[in-house]
C-alpha positions, 0 to 999 in steps of 0.5 A: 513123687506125689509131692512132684506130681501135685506141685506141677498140677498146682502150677498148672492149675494156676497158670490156667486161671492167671491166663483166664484172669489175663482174658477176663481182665483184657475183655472188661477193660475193652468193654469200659473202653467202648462205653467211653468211647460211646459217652464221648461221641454222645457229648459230642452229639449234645454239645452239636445239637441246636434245638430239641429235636436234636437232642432228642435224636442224639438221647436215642442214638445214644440209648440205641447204642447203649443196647447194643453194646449191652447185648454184644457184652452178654453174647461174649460172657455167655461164649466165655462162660461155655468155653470155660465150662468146655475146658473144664471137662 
C-alpha cells in the first residue's frame, strides 16, 4: 500500500513539474520571439534611416523598446516565481 500511495505522489509530483517545465518553456520561447520580432523591426528602421539623425532615432527606439521588454519579462518571472511559491504551500 505505501508503495501505491508513494508512486501515485511521484506521478503527480512529476506531472506537476513536467506542466511547470511545459509554462517555463512556452513563456522563453514567447520572450525570444519578442526580442526577434524587436531586432527585425529596428533593421528595418536602420536600413530606412537616410542620415544620422535617423539612425540615431531608430538606436533610441530600439534601446527604449529593449527596456521595456526587459521589465515586462522581470514583472512575468517574478508573478511566476510567487505562483510557484503559492502552490507549493
Amino acid at each position: 500500500m505505501k508503495f501505491f500511495v508513494s508512486t501515485v505522489l511521484s506521478m503527480f509530483a512529476f506531472s506537476v513539474f513536467a506542466q511547470d517545465f511545459s509554462n517555463v518553456k512556452q513563456q522563453k520561447l514567447d520572450h525570444l520571439d519578442q526580442k526577434i520580432q524587436l531586432m527585425n523591426d529596428s533593421r528595418s528602421c536602420i536600413v530606412g534611416a537616410s542620415d544620422r539623425e535617423a539612425l540615431d532615432a531608430c538606436y533610441s527606439d530600439m534601446k527604449a523598446q529593449k527596456e521595456e521588454l526587459k521589465d515586462e519579462h522581470k514583472e512575468q518571472r517574478e508573478e511566476f516565481k510567487e505562483d510557484s511559491k503559492t502552490e507549493e504551500e
